[in-house]
MILODO-809417 format. One record per residue: residue number from 1; y, z, x of N, C-alpha, C, O, CB in turn. Coordinates in nm, 2 decimals, padded with zeros to 4 digits, always signed. Last residue first. Glycine has a CB too. Layout:
N
@resi = NUM; n_yy = Y; n_zz = Z; n_xx = X; ca_yy = Y; ca_zz = Z; ca_xx = X; c_yy = Y; c_zz = Z; c_xx = X; o_yy = Y; o_zz = Z; o_xx = X; cb_yy = Y; cb_zz = Z; cb_xx = X
...
//
This chain:
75
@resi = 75; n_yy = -04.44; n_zz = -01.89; n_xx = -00.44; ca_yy = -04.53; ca_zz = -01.90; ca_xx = -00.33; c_yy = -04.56; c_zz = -02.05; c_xx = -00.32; o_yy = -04.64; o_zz = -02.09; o_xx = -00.23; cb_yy = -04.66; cb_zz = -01.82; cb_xx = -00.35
@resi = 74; n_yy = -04.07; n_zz = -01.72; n_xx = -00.39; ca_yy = -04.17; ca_zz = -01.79; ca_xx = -00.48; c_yy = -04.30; c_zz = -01.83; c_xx = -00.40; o_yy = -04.28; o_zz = -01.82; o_xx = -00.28; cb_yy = -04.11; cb_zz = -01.93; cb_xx = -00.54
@resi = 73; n_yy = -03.98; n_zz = -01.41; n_xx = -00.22; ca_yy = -03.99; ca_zz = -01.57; ca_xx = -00.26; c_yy = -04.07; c_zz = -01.62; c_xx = -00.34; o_yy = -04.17; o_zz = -01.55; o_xx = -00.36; cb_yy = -04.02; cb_zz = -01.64; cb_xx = -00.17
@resi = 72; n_yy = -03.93; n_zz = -01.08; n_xx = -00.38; ca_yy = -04.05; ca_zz = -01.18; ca_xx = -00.30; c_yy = -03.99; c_zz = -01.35; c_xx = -00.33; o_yy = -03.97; o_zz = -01.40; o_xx = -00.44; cb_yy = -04.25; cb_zz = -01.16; cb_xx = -00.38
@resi = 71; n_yy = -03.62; n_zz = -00.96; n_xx = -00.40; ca_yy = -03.77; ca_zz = -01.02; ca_xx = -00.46; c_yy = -03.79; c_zz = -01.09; c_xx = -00.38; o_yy = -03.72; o_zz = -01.16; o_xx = -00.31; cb_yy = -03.78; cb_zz = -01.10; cb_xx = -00.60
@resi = 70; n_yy = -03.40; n_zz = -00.85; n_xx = -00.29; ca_yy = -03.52; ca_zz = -00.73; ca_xx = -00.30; c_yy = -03.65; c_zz = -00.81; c_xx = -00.36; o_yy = -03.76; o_zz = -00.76; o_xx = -00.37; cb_yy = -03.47; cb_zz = -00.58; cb_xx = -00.41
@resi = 69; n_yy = -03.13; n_zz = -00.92; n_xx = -00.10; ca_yy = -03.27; ca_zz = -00.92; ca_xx = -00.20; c_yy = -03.36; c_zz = -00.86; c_xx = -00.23; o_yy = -03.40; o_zz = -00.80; o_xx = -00.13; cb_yy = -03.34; cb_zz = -00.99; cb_xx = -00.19
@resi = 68; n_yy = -02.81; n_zz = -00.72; n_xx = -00.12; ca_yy = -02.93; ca_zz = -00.77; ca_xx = -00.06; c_yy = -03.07; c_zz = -00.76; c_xx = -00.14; o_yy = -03.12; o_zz = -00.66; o_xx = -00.20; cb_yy = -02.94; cb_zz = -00.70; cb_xx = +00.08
@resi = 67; n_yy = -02.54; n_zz = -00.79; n_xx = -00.24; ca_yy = -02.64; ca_zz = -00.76; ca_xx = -00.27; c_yy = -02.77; c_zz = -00.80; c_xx = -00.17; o_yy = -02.82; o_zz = -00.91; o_xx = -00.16; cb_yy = -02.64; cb_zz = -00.80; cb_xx = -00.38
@resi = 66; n_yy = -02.22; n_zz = -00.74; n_xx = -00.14; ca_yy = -02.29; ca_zz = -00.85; ca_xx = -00.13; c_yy = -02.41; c_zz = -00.75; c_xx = -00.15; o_yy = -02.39; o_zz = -00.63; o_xx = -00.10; cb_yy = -02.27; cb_zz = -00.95; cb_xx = -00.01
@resi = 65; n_yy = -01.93; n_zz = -00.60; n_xx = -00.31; ca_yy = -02.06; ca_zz = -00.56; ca_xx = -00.19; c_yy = -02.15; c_zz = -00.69; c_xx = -00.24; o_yy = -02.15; o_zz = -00.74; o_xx = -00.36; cb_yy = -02.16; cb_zz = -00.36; cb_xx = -00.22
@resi = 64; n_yy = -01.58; n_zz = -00.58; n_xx = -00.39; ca_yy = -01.76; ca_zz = -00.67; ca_xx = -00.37; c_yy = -01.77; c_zz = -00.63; c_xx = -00.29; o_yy = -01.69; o_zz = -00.60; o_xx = -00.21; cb_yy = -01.82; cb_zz = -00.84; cb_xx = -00.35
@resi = 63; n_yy = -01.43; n_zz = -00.36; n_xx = -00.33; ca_yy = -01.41; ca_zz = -00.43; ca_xx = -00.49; c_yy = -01.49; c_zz = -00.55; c_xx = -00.47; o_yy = -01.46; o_zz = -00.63; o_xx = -00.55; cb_yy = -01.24; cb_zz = -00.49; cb_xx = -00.55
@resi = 62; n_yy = -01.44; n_zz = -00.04; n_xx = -00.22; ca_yy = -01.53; ca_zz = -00.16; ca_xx = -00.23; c_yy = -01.47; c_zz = -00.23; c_xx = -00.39; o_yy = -01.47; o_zz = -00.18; o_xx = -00.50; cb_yy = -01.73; cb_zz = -00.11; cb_xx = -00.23
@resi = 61; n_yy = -01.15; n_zz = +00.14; n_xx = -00.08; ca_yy = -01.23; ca_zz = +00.13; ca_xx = -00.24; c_yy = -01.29; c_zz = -00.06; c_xx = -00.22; o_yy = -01.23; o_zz = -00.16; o_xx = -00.20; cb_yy = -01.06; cb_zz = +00.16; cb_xx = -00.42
@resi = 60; n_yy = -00.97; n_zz = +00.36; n_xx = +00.09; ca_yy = -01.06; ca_zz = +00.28; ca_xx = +00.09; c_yy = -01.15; c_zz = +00.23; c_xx = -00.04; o_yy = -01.22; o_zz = +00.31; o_xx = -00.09; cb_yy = -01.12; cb_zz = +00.32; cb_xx = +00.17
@resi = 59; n_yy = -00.70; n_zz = +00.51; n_xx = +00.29; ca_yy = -00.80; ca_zz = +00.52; ca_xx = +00.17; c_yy = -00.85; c_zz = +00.36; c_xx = +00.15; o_yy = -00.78; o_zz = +00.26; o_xx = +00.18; cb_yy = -00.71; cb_zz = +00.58; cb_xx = +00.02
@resi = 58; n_yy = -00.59; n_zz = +00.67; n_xx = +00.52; ca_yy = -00.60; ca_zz = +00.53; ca_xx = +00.48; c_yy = -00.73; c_zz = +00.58; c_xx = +00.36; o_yy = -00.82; o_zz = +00.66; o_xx = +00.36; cb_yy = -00.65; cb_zz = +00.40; cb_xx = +00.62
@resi = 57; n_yy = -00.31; n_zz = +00.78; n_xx = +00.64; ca_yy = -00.42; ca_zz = +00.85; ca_xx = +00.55; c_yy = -00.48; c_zz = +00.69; c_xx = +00.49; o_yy = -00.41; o_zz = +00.62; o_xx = +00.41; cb_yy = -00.34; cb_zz = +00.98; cb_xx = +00.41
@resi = 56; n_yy = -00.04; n_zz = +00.84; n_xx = +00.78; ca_yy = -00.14; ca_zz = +00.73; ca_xx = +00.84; c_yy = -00.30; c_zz = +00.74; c_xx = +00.78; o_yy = -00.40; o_zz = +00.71; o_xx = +00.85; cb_yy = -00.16; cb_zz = +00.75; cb_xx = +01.02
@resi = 55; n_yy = +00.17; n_zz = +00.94; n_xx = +00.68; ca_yy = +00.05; ca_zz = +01.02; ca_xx = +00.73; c_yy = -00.09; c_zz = +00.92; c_xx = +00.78; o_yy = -00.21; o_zz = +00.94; o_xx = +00.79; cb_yy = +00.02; cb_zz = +01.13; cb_xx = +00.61
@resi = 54; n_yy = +00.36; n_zz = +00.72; n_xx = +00.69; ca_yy = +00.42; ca_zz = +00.83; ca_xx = +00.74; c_yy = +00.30; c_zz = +00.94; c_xx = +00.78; o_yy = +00.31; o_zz = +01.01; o_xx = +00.88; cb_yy = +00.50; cb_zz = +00.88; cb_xx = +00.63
@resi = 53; n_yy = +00.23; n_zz = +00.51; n_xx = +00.54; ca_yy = +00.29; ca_zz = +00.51; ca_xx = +00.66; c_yy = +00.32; c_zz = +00.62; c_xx = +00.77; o_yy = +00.31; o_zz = +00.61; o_xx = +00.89; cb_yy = +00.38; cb_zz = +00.46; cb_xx = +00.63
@resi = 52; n_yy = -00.08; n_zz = +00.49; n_xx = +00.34; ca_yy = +00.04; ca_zz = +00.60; ca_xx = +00.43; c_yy = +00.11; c_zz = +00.59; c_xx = +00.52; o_yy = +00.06; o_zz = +00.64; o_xx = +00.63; cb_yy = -00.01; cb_zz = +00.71; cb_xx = +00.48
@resi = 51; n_yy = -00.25; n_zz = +00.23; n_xx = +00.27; ca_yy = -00.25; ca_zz = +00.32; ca_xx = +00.44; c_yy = -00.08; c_zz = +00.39; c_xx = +00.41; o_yy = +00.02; o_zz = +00.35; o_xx = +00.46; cb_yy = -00.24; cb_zz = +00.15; cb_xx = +00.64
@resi = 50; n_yy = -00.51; n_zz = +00.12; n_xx = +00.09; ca_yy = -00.39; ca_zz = +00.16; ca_xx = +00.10; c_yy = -00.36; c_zz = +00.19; c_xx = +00.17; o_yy = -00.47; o_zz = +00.22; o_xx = +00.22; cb_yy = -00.35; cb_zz = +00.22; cb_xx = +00.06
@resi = 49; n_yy = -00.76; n_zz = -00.16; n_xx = +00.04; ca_yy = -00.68; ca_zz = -00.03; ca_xx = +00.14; c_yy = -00.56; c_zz = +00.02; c_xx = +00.05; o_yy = -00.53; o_zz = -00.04; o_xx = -00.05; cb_yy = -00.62; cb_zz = -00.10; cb_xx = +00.30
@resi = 48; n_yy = -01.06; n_zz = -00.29; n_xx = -00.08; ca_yy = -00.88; ca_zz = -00.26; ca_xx = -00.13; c_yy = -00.84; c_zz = -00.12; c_xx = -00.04; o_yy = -00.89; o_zz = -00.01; o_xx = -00.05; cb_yy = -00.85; cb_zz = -00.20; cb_xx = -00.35
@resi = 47; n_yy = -01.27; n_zz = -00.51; n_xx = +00.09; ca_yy = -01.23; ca_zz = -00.39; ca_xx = +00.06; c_yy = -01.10; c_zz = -00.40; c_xx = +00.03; o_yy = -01.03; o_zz = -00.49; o_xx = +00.07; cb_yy = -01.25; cb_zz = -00.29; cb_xx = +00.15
@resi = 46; n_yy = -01.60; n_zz = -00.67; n_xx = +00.06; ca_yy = -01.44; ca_zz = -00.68; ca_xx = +00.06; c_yy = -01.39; c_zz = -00.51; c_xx = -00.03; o_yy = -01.43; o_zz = -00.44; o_xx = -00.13; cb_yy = -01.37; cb_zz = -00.88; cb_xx = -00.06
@resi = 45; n_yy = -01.88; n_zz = -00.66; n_xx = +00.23; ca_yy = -01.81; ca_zz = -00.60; ca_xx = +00.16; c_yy = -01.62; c_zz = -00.68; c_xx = +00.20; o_yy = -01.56; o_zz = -00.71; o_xx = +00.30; cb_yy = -01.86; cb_zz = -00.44; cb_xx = +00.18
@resi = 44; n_yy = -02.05; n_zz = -00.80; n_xx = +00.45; ca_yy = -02.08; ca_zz = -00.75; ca_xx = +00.32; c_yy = -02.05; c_zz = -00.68; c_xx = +00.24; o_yy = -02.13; o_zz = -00.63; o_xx = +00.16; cb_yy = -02.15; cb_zz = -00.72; cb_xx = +00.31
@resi = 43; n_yy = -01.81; n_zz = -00.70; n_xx = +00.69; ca_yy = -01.97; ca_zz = -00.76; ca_xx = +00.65; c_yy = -02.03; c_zz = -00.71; c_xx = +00.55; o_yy = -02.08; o_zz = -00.60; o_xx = +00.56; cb_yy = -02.06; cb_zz = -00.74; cb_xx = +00.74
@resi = 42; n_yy = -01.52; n_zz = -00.67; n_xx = +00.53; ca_yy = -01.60; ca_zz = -00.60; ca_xx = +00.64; c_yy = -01.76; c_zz = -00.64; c_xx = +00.61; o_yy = -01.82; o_zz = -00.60; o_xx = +00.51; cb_yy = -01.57; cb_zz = -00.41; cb_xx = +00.63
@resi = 41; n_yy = -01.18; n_zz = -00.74; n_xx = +00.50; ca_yy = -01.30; ca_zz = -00.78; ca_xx = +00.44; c_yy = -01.39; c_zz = -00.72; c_xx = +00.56; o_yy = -01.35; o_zz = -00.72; o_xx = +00.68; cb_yy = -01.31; cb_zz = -00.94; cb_xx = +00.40
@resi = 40; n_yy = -00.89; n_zz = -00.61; n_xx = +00.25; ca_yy = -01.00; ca_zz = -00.64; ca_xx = +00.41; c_yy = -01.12; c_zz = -00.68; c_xx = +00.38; o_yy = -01.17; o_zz = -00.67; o_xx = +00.27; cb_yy = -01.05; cb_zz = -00.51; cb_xx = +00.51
@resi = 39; n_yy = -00.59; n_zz = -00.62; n_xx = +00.11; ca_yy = -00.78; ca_zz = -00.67; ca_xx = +00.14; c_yy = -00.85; c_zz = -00.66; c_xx = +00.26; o_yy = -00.83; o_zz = -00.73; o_xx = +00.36; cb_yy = -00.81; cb_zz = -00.83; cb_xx = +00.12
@resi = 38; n_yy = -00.35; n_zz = -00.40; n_xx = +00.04; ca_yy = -00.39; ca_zz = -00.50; ca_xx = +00.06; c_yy = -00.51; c_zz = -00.53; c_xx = +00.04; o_yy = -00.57; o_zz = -00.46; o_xx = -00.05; cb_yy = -00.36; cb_zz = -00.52; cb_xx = +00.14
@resi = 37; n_yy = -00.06; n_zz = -00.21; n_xx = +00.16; ca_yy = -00.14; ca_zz = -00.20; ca_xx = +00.03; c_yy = -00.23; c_zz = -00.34; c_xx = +00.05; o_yy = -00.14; o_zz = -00.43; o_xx = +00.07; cb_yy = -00.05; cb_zz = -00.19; cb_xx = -00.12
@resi = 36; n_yy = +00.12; n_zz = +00.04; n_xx = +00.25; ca_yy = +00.06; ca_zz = -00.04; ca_xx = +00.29; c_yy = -00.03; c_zz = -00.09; c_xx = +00.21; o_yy = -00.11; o_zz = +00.00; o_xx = +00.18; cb_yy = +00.02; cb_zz = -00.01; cb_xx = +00.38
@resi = 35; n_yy = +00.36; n_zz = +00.27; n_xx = +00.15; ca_yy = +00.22; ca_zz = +00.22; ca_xx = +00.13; c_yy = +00.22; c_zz = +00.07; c_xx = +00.18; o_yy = +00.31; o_zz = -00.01; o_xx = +00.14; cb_yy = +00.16; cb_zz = +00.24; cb_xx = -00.02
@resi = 34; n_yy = +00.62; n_zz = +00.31; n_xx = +00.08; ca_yy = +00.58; ca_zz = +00.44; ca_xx = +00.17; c_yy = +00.43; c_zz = +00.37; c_xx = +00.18; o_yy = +00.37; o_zz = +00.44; o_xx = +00.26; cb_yy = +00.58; cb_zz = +00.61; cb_xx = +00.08
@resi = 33; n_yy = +00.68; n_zz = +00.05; n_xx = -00.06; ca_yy = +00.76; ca_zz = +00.15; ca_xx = -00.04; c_yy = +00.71; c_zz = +00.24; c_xx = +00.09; o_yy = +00.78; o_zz = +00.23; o_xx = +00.20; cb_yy = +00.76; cb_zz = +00.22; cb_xx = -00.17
@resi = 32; n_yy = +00.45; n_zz = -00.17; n_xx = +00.01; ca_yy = +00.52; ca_zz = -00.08; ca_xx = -00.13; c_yy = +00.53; c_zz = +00.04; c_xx = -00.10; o_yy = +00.44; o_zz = +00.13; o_xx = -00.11; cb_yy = +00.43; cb_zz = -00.08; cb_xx = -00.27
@resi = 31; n_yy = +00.38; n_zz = -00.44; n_xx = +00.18; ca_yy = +00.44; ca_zz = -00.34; ca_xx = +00.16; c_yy = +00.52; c_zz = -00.30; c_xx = +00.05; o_yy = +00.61; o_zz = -00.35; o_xx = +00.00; cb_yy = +00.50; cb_zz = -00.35; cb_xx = +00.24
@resi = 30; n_yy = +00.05; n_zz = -00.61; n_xx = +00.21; ca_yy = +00.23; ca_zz = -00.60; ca_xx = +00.15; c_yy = +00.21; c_zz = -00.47; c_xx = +00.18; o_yy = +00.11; o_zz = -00.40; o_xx = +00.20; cb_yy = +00.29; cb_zz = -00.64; cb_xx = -00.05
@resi = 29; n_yy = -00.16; n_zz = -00.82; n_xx = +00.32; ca_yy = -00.11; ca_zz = -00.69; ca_xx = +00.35; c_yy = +00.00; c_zz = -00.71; c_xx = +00.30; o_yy = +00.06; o_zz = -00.82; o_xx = +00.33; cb_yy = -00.11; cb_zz = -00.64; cb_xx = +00.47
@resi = 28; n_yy = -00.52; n_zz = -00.96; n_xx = +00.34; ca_yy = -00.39; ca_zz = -00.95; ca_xx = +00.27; c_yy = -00.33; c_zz = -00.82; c_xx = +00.37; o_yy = -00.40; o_zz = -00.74; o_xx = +00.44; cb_yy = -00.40; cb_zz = -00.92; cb_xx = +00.09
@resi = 27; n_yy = -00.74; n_zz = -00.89; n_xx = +00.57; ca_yy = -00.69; ca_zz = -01.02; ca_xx = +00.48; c_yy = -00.55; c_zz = -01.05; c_xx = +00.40; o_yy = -00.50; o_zz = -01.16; o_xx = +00.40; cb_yy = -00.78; cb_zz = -01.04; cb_xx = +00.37
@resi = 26; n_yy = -00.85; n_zz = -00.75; n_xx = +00.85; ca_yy = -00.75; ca_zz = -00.75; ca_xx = +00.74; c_yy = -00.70; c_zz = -00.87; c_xx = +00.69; o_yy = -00.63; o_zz = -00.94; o_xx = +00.76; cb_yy = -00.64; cb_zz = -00.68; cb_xx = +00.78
@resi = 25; n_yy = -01.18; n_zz = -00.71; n_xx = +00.94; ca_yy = -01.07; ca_zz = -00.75; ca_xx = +00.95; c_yy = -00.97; c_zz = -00.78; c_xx = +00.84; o_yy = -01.02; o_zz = -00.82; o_xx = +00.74; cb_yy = -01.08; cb_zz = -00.83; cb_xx = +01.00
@resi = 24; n_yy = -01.46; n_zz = -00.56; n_xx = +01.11; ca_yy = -01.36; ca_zz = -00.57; ca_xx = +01.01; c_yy = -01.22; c_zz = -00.62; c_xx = +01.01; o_yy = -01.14; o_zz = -00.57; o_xx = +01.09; cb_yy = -01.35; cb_zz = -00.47; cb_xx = +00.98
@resi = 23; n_yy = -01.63; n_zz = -00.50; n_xx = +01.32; ca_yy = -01.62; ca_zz = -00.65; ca_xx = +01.27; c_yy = -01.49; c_zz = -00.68; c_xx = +01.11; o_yy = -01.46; o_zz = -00.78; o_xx = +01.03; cb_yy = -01.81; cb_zz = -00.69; cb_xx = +01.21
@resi = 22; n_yy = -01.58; n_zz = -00.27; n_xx = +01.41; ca_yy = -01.50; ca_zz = -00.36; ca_xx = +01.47; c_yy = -01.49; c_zz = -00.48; c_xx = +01.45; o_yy = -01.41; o_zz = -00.56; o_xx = +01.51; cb_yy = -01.50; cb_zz = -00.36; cb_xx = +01.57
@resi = 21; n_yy = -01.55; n_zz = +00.00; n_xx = +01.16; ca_yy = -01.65; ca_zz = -00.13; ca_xx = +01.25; c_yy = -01.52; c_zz = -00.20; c_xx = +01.32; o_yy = -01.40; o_zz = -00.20; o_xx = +01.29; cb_yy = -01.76; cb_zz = -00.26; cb_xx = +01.14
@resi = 20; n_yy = -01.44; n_zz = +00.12; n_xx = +00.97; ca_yy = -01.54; ca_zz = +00.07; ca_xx = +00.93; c_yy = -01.64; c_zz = -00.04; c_xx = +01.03; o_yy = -01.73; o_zz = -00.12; o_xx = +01.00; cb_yy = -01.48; cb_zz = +00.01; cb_xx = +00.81
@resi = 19; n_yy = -01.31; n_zz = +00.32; n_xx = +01.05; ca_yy = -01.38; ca_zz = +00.36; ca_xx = +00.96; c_yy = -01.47; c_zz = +00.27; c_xx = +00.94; o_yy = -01.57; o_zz = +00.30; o_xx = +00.89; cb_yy = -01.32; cb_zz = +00.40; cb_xx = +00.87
@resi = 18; n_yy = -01.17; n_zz = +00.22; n_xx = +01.27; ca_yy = -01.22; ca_zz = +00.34; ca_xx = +01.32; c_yy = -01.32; c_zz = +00.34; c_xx = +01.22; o_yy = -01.43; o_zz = +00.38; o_xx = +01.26; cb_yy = -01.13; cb_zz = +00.45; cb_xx = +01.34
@resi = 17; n_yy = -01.06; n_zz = -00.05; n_xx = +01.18; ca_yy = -01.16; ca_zz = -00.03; ca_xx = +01.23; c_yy = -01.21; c_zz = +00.10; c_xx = +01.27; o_yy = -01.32; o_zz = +00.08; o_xx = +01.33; cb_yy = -01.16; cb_zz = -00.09; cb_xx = +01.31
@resi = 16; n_yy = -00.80; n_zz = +00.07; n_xx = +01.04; ca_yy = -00.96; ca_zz = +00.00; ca_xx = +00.96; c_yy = -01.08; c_zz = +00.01; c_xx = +01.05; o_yy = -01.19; o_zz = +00.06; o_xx = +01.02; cb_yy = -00.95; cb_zz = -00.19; cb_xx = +00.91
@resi = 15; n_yy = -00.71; n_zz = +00.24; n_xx = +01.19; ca_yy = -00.75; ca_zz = +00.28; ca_xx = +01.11; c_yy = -00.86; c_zz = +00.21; c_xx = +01.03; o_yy = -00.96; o_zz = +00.26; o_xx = +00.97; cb_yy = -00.66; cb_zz = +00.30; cb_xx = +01.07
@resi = 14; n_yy = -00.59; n_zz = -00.08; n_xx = +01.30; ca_yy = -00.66; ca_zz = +00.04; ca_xx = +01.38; c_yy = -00.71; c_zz = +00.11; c_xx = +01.32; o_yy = -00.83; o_zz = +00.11; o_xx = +01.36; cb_yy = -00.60; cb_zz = +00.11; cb_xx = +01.46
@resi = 13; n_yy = -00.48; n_zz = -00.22; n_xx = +01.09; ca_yy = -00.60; ca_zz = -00.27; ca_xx = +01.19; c_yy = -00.67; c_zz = -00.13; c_xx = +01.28; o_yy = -00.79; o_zz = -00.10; o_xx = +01.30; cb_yy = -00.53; cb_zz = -00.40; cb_xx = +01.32
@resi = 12; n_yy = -00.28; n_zz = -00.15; n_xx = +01.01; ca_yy = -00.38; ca_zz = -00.13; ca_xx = +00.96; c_yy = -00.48; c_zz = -00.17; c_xx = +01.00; o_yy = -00.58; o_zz = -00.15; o_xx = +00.94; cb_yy = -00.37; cb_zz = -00.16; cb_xx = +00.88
@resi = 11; n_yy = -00.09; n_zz = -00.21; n_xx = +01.25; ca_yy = -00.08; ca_zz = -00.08; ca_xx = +01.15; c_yy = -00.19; c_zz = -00.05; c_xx = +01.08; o_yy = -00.22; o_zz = +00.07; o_xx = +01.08; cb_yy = +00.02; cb_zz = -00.10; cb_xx = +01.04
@resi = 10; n_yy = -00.13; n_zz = -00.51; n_xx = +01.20; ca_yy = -00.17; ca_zz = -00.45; ca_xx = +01.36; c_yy = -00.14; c_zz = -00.26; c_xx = +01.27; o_yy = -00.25; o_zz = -00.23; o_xx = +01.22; cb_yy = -00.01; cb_zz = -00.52; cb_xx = +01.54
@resi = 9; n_yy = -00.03; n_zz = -00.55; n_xx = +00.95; ca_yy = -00.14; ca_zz = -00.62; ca_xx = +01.00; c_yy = -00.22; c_zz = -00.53; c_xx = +01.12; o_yy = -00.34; o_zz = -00.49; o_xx = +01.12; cb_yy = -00.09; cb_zz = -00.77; cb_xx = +01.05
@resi = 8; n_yy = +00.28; n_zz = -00.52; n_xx = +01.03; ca_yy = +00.18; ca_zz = -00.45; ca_xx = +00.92; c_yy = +00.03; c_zz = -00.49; c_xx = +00.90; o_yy = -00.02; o_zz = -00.42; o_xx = +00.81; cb_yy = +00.23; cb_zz = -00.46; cb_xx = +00.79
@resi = 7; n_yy = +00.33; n_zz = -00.70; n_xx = +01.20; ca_yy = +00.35; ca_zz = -00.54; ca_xx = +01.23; c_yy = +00.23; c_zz = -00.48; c_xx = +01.17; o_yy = +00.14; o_zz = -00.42; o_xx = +01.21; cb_yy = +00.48; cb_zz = -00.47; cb_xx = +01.16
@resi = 6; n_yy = +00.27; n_zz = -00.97; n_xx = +01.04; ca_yy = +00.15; ca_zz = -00.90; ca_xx = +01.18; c_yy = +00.21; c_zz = -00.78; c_xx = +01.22; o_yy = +00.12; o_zz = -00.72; o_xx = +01.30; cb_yy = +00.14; cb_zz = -00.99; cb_xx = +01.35
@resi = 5; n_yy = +00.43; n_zz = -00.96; n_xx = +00.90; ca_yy = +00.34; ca_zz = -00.88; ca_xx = +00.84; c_yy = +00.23; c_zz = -00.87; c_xx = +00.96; o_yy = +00.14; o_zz = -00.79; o_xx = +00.97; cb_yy = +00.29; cb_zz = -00.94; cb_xx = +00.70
@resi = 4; n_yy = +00.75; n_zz = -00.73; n_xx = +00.99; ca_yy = +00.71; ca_zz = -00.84; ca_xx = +00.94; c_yy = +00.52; c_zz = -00.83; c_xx = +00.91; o_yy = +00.47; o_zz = -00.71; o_xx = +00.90; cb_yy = +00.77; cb_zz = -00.96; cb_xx = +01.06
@resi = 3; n_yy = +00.90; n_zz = -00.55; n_xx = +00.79; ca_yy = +00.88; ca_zz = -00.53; ca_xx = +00.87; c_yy = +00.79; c_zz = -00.68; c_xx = +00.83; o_yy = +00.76; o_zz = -00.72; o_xx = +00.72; cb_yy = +00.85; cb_zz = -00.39; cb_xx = +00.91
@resi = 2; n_yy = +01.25; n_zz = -00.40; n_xx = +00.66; ca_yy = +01.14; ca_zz = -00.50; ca_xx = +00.63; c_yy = +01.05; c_zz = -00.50; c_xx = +00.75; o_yy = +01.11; o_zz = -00.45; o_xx = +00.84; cb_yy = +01.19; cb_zz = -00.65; cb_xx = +00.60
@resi = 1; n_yy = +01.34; n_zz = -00.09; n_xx = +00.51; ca_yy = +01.34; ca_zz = -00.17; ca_xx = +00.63; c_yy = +01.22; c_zz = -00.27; c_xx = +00.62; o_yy = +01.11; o_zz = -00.24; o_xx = +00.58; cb_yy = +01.33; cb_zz = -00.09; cb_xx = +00.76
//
């Protein structure tokens, strides 16, 4: 069954934010088969989801984290 992708958008929106904040928001989203599969992006990080339709099991994997500086400015 096709579903359109703000279904699947709003599907993964809630689970994203429980885990990662409420500044998080969903960038890509397809559908493969039984999986939800896509990008989010969450302050200082873009993330690869998957979401379980059936067990609503969302898995999570950082593919950039933004680096914070650690050297002194120049003088």
């Amino acid at each position: 069954m096709l579903k359109s992708v703000d279904t699947l958008r709003r599907l993964v929106a809630d689970p994203l934010h429980e885990r990662c904040g409420p500044d998080a928001c969903v960038l890509t989203t397809e559908l493969h088969g039984d999986e939800v599969r896509g990008l989010a992006f969450s302050p200082g990080r873009v993330l690869r989801y998957v979401l379980n339709r059936e067990t609503r099991n969302l898995r999570l994997s950082v593919r950039l984290s933004l680096a914070s500086g650690n050297r002194a400015p120049a003088a």
